[in-house]
N, C-alpha and C positions, 0 to 999 in steps of 0.2 A: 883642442878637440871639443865639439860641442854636439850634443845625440839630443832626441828628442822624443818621446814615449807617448803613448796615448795611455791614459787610463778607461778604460771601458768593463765590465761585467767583472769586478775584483781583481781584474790583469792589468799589468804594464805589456804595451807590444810596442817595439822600438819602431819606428816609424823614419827616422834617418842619421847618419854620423857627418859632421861635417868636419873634416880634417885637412888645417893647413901643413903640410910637410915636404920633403923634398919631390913627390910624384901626387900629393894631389892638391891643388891649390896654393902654390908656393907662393904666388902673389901677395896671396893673405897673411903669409906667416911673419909675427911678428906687429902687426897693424892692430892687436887686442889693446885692452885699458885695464885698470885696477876696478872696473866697475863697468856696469853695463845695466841696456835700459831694454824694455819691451815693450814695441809702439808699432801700430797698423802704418806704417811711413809712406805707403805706394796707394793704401785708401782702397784697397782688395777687399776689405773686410777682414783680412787675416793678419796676423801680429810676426812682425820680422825682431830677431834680436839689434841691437846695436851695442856694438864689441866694437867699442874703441873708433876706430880712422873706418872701419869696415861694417858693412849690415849685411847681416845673412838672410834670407827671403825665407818664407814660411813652408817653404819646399825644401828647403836644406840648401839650395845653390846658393850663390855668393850674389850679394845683388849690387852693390859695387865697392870698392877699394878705393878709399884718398890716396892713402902708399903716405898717409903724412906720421904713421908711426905710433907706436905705445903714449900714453900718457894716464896722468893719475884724476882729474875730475873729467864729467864728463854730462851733459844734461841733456833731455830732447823732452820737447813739447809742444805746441802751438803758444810762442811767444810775441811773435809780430802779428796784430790782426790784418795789416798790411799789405804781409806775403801768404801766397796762397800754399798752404800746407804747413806742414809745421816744420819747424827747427832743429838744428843742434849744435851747441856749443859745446867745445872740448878747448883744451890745453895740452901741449906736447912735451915731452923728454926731452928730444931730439935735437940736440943743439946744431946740425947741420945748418947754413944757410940757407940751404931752399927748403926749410920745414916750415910750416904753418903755424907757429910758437902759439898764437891766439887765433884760433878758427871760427867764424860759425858760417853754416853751412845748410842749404837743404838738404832736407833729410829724406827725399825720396830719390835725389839726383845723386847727393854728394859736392854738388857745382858749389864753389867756395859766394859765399858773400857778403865777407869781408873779413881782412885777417891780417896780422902782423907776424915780420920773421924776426927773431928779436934772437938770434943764435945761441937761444941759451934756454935751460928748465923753466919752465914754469910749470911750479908744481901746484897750485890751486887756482882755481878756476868757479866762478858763481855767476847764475844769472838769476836776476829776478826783476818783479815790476814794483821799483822801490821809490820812485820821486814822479812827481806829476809833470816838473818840468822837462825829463827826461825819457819819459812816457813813450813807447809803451815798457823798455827794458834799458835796465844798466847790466854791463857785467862786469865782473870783478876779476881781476888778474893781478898781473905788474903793474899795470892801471886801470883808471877805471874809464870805459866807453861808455858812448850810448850805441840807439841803434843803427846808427850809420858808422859805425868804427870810430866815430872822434875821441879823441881823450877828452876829459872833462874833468870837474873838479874831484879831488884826491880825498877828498874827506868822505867822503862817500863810500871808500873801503874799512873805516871805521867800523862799518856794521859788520864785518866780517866774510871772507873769502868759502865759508864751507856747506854753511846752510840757509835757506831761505823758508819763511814761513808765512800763511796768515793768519794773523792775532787777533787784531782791533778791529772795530769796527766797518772799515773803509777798506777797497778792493786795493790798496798799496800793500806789497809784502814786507817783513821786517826779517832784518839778520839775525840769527843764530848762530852763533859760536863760541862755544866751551859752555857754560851754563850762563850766558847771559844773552838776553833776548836785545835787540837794538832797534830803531826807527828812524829814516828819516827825515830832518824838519824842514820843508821846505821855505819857511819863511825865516829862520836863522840858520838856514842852511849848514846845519850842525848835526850830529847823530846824537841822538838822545836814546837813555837808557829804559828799556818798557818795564824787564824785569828780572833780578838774579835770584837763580834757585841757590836754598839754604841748604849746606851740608847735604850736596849733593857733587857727584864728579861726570866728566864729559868720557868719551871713550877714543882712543887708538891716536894719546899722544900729538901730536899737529893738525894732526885731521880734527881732533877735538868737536867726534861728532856726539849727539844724543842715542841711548839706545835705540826711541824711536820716536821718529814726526810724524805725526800722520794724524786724520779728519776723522778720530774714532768716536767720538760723541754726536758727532752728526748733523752739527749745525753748519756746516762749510768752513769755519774756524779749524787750526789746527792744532790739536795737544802737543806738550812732547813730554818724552819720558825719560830721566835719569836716573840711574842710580846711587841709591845714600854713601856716603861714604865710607860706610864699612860694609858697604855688599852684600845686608841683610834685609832689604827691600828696594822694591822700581816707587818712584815717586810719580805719578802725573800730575801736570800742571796745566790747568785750562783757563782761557780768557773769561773775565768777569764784564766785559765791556758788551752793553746793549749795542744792536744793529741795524738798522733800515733795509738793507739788501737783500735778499731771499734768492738763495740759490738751493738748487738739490743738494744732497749729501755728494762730497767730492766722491765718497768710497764708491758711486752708483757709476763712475766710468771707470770704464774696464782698465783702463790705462796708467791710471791711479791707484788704483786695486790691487795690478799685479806689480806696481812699483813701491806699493809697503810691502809685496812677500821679496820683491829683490834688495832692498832696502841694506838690509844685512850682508848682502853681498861684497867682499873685500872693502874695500875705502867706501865706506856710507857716503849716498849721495842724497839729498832731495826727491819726493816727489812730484810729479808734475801732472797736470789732465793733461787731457789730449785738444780742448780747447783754451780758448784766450778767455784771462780773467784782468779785468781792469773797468776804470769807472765808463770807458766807451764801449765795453763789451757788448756785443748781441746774447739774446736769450738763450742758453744750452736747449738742445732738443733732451723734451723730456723723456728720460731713459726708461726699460721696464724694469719695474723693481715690483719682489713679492712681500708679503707678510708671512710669518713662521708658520708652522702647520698647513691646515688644507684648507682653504677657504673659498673653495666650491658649497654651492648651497642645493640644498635638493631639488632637482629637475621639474618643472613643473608642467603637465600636459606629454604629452605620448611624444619619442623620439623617433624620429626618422634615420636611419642609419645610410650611411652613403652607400650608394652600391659600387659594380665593376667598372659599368660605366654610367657617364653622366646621367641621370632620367631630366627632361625638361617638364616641368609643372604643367600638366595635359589642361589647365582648362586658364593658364595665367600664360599672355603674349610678352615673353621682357625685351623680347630681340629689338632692338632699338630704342626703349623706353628709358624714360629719365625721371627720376627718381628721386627722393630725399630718403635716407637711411635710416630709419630709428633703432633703436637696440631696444627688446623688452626688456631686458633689468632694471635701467635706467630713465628710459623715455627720451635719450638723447639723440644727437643725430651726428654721425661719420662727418668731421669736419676736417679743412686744411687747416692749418694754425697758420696766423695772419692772413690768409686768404693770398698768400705766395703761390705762382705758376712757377714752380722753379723744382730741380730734381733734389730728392733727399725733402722737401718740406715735411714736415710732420701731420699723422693724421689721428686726429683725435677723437671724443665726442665733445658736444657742445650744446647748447641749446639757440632756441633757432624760432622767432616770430614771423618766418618767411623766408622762402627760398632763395637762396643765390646763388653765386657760381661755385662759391666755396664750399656749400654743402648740397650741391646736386651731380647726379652721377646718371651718367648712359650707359645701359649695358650693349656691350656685342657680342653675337653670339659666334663661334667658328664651327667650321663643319664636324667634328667630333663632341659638340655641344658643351662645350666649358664658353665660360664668358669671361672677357675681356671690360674691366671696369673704369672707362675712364669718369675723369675729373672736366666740369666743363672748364675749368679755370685755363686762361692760355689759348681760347677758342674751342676744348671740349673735343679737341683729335690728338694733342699730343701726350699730355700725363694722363698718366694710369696707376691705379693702384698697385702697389709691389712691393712682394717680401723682399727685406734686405739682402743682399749678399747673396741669393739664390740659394739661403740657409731654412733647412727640414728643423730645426731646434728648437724646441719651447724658449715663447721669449724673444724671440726674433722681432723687428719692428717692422711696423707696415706705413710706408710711406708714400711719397707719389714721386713719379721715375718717368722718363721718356718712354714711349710705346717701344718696347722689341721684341714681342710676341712669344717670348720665352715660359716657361712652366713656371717660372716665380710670379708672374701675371695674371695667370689661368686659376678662374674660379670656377667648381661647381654648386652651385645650387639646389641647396635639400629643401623642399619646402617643408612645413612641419603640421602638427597638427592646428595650431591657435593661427596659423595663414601668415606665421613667421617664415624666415629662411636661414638657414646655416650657409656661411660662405666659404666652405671648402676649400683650403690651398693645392692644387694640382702638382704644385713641388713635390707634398708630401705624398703625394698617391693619394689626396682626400682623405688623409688620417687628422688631421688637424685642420684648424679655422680661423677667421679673425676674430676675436673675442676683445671687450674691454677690463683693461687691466687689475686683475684681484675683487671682478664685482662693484669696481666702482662705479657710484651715481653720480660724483660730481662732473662739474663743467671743467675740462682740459685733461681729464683721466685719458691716459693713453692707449693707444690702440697696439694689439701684438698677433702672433702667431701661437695659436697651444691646442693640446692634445684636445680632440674633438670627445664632450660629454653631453652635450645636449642644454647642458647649463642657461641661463634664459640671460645671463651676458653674451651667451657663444651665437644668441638666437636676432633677428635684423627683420622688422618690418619693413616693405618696399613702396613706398607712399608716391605713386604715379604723379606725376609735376605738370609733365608735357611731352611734346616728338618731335615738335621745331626744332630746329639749330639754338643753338644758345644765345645770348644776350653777349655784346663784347666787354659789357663792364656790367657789376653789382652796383643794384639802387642802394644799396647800404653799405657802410662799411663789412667788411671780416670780421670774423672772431681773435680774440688777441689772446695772450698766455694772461692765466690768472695773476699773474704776479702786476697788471695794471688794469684798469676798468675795462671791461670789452665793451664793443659798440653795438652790439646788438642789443636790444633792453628786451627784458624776461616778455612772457608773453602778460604778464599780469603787472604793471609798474606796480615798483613799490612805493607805499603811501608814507609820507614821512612823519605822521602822525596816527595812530590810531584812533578811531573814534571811542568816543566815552561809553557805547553800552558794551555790552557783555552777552553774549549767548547763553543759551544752557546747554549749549552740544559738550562735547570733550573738549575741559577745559587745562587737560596736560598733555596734551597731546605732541608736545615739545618739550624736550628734558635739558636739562643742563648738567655738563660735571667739569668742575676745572683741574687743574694739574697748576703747580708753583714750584716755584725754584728762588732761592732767596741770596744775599750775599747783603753785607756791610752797606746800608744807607740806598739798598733797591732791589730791587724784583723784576719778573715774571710772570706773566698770569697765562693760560693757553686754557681755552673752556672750545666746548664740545657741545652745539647743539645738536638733537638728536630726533629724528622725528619716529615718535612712538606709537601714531596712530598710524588712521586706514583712509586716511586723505592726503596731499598735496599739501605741502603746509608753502603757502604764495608769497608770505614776508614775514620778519622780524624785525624785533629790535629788543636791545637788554638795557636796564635803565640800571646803574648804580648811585650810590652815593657820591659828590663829592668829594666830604670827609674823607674819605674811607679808600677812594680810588686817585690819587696824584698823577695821572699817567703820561709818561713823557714822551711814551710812540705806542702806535697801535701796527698791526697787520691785520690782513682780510678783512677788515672790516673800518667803518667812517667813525669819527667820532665829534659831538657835538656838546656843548655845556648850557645847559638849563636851570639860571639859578641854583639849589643846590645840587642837580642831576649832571650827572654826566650819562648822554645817551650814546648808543655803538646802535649802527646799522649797516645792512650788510653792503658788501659791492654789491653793484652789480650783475657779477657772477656767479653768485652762492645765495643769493636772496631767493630761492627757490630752493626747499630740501623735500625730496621724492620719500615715499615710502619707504621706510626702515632705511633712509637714507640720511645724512649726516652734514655737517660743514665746520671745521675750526676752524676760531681768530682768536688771538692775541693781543698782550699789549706788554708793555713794561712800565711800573710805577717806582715812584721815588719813596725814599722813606723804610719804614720798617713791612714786610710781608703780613696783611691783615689778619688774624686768629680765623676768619670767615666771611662770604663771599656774601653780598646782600646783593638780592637782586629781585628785580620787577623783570617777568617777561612776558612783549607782546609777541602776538603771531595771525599769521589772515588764513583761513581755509575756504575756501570756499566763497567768498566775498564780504565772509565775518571777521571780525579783529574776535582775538581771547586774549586774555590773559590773566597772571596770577602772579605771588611773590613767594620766595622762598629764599633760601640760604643754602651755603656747601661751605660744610669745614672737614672735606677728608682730603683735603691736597696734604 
């Protein structure tokens, strides 16, 4: 039996029972596992259980039945980028010969593809993305596969049948089992040992799981956790290995999220995203994610409050105009991420030296006066702005979808006092808006759905372009995700040099503070520039020692050597920090963590270079 509750206003109100027994769904009974997983499978937007051979639908009905039976592991995720949707591999009991002894399967059909009947238990079961030669998935069984079902070499189960993780540096996962971490080596094709926990013990006997695995520190790396072996503390153990790769925090998908609270469920299983992680990966769409407390900032200029119905701005014509978007928070502009014509792209801010397809917008308006937003990307008639999942939820993403005319499309328009506008979502009855995410300034801050305040992120200048037809191609490239240069260059290029004089305006008008982290023969450095004035601050750069700074990788930001200097300048995409606005980059050094931070910094406002030096010893 499986029931399903809502929590809302301090109550649980049961919402449905689903029960396999002699009069209701008897098909089902008996099709459960020792564990089970919680995954959007059908791509609804709503999260189905997966119990074993069977997936129950987010409505309570059964969504379909293998009929291949009980079994003890059992995984689902997006593991072939391949195939379209995601996966699931299980293992069966059921020694009949027409069982499915080793399955994997889609996971929205159930349709097998590919599987061995091998008339007998198999009791463990693992997949993971463990060899490059093998790429994108081995699983572990009686033998071990790739992803076409061939058996392959046997040393590869080596790393263990129960858990999979990621440790090191590189998007390969490594085995877990009992307290010893494994890897591995593609070029002595051997499993090599990463690391065994000291006077510590695994849990429940063969399954020889961890208390818990799971992305809690944040870095996309995963902890795990055992306990000592007398039962009087949990130990966490976390990688010390520097990374190249930048991904979001794994815990930021929801899929992942609720598979550390299932985790503990009967026979521990792994968790998984709901996307493919490997060195061919595509870029995850950036998820919304908040900061603790309330970080709305005080309204600025008189609000306009929606009314009953739509009012059209009596002396502004939008009805066919096209537009570039900026946000007053920020000074950004409503972008596609890669400048993709496709449904589900992501929509962000970004900054913007000229219009294209990727960040200009046509409004239409329909007879009850709400507006229809499209995108000219794709010829500028087919995508359109749209709430996900036709979801009223703070936090909802806003992306770009094929036109179907639905109330998840329909905007109304407040205009405001400063000749801004609120873009009211008509899902919600125009109780909420498109806003960027937690007030952020920088470039690729994400675009969501949230309670309408007036807030000057929630607020969008509507900067008139043209009324032509669109253009079939952009003179320039897209904007791309921060995590590689984008093509657009700022509106101000940055100068890779500052010149020699100095101003007398405000000469700290950029602040610095770093954070470090240290370990055995290396480091961490993560520094925060911060703009403290009441201008544009157009470029930087931080000049260190040296002596002082070995560093063996950087992020967000370039790095260049100068005789004794080592200089860092920004990408491209962060070389521009807005008003009370911000940007960090990092780096990792060898050696021992410096006592303090010596630093020269430049900065341009206004078409001046400043600078000054200082130091930071409160990491």
């Amino acid at each position: 039996m499986l029931v399903a509750y809502k929590w809302a206003n301090g109550n649980f109100t049961k919402q449905w029972t689903f029960t396999a027994d002699g009069s209701h769904n008897s098909a089902y009974r008996g099709q459960g596992a020792h564990s089970l997983s919680i995954a959007d499978v059908d791509n609804d937007n709503f999260d189905e259980i997966v119990y074993g051979a069977c997936v129950i639908d987010h409505n309570g009905n059964g969504l379909y039945n293998t009929k291949q039976g009980h079994g003890d592991a059992l995984h689902c995720g997006d593991f072939d980028p391949n195939h379209n949707g995601q996966e699931i591999f299980m293992v069966h009991e059921n020694k009949a010969s027409n069982i499915e002894s080793v399955q994997m399967r889609d996971a929205r059909t159930g349709t097998t593809i590919w599987s061995y009947k091998r008339s007998k238990d198999i009791g463990r079961g693992l997949i993971l993305n463990a060899a490059a030669e093998f790429s994108p998935y081995v699983c572990l069984a009686d033998n071990a596969y790739d992803s076409k079902g061939n058996v392959i070499t046997a040393g590869l189960k080596y790393l263990g049948e129960n858990f999979s993780m990621f440790w090191d540096g590189d998007l390969y996962q490594e085995g877990l089992d009992q307290t010893t971490i494994r890897k591995w080596n593609s070029s002595t094709k051997r499993v090599d040992t990463v690391l065994t926990g000291e006077n510590v013990h695994s849990c429940n006997g063969t399954k020889a799981t961890p208390a818990l695995s799971a992305d809690i520190f944040g870095d996309w790396r995963e902890e795990v956790i055992w306990a000592t072996n007398d039962n009087t503390a949990l130990r966490i153990y976390t990688t010390t290995d520097v990374t190249s790769h930048k991904l979001y925090t794994l815990m930021s998908d929801r899929q992942y999220r609720e598979a550390i609270a299932w985790q503990n469920v009967a026979y521990n299983q792994p968790p998984h995203t709901s996307y493919y992680i490997g060195e061919d990966m595509k870029t995850p769409v950036q998820p919304s994610m908040y900061t603790a407390g309330s970080y709305k900032l005080k309204t600025v200029g008189q609000v306009s409050k929606p009314t009953a119905t739509p009012q059209d701005p009596a002396s502004d014509v939008l009805d066919g105009g096209v537009f570039m978007i900026r946000n007053v928070n920020s000074g950004l502009y409503l972008d596609c991420q890669n400048g993709v014509a496709a449904n589900d792209t992501n929509i962000q801010q970004w900054g913007a030296s000229q219009p294209g397809d990727w960040n200009e917008w046509r409004l239409e308006k329909d007879a009850n006066g709400y507006y229809t937003i499209y995108s000219l990307l794709g010829g500028g008639k087919t995508y359109v702005m749209d709430v996900a999942g036709k979801k009223t939820d703070n936090g909802t993403n806003i992306a770009l979808y094929t036109s179907k005319g639905s109330d998840n499309q329909k905007f109304e328009l407040v205009k405001q006092s400063d000749g801004s506008y609120a873009l009211l979502t008509r899902i919600t009855g125009s109780k909420s808006c498109v806003e960027v995410v937690n007030a952020y300034t920088n470039a690729g801050a994400n675009v969501q759905q949230y309670t309408y305040t007036g807030h000057a992120c929630q607020r969008w200048y509507l900067e008139r372009i043209k009324t032509q037809e669109p253009t079939p191609s952009p003179s320039i490239l897209p904007s791309v995700a921060p995590s590689t240069a984008p093509s657009i260059k700022p509106s101000v290029a940055p100068s890779p040099s500052p010149s020699t004089g100095t101003s007398t305006g405000d000469t700290k008008a950029l602040t610095l503070d770093a954070t470090a982290s240290s370990w055995t023969g290396a480091y961490t450095m993560n520094v925060t520039l911060a703009n403290a004035g009441t201008t544009e601050i157009q470029d930087w750069k931080v000049e260190l020692n040296a002596s002082e700074a070995d560093i063996n990788s950087i992020w967000c930001a370039q790095k260049t050597v100068s005789g004794t200097s080592v200089i860092l300048t920004p990408e491209s995409y962060n070389a521009v920090i807005g008003v009370n606005g911000s940007t960090t980059f990092g780096y990792g050094g060898n050696g021992s963590l410096p006592s303090k931070l010596n630093y020269k910094i430049s900065y341009k406002m206004n078409g001046t270079w400043y600078h000054y030096t200082g130091a930071d010893s409160s990491f």
